[in-house]
C-alpha positions in Angstrom: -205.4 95.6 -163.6 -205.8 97.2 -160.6 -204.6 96.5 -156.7 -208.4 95.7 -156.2 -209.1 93.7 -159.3 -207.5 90.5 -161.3 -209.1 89.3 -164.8 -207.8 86.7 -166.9 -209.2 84.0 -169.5 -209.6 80.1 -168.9 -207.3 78.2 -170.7 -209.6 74.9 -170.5 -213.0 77.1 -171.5 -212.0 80.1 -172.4 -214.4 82.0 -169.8 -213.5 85.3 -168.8 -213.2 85.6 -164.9 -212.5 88.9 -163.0 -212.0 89.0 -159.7 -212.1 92.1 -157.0 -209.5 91.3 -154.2 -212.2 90.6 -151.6 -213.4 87.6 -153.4 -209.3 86.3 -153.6 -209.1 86.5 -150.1 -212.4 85.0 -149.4 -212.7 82.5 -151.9 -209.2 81.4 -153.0 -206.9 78.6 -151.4 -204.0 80.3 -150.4 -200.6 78.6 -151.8 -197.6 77.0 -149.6 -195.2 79.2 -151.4 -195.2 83.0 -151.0 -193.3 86.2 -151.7 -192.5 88.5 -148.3 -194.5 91.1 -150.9 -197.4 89.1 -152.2 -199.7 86.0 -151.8 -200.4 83.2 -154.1 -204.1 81.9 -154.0 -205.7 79.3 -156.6 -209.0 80.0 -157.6 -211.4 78.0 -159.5 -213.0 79.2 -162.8 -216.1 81.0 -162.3 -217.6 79.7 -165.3 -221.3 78.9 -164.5 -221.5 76.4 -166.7 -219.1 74.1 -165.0 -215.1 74.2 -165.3 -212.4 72.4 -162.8 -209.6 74.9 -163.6 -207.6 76.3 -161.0 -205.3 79.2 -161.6 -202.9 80.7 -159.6 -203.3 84.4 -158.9 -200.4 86.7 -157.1 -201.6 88.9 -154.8 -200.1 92.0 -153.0 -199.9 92.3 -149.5 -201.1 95.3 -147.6 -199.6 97.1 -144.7 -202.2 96.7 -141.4 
């Protein structure tokens, strides 16, 4: 995908979450361990019906 979107499947439920980089930054934990080129943040599935996965998504880091 794109700089300003992630999608990937569940592997607990199978639910298809996507992801625009705002809600990463807002909503995601960011990791201990980092890149000097991206950020690792785990993010729970969106899955409205109820799911306690985390994955872990890589993101790139952007020049201020």
């Amino acid at each position: 995908m794109s700089d300003d979107h992630e999608q990937y499947t569940c592997p607990k439920c199978g639910y298809l979450n996507l992801w625009t980089r705002a809600e990463i930054l807002q909503r995601g934990k960011e990791e201990i361990y980092r890149g000097d080129n991206e950020v690792v943040y785990s993010l729970r599935c969106k899955n409205p019906q109820g799911c306690d996965q985390r994955m872990r998504i890589a993101v790139k880091r952007r020049e201020k």
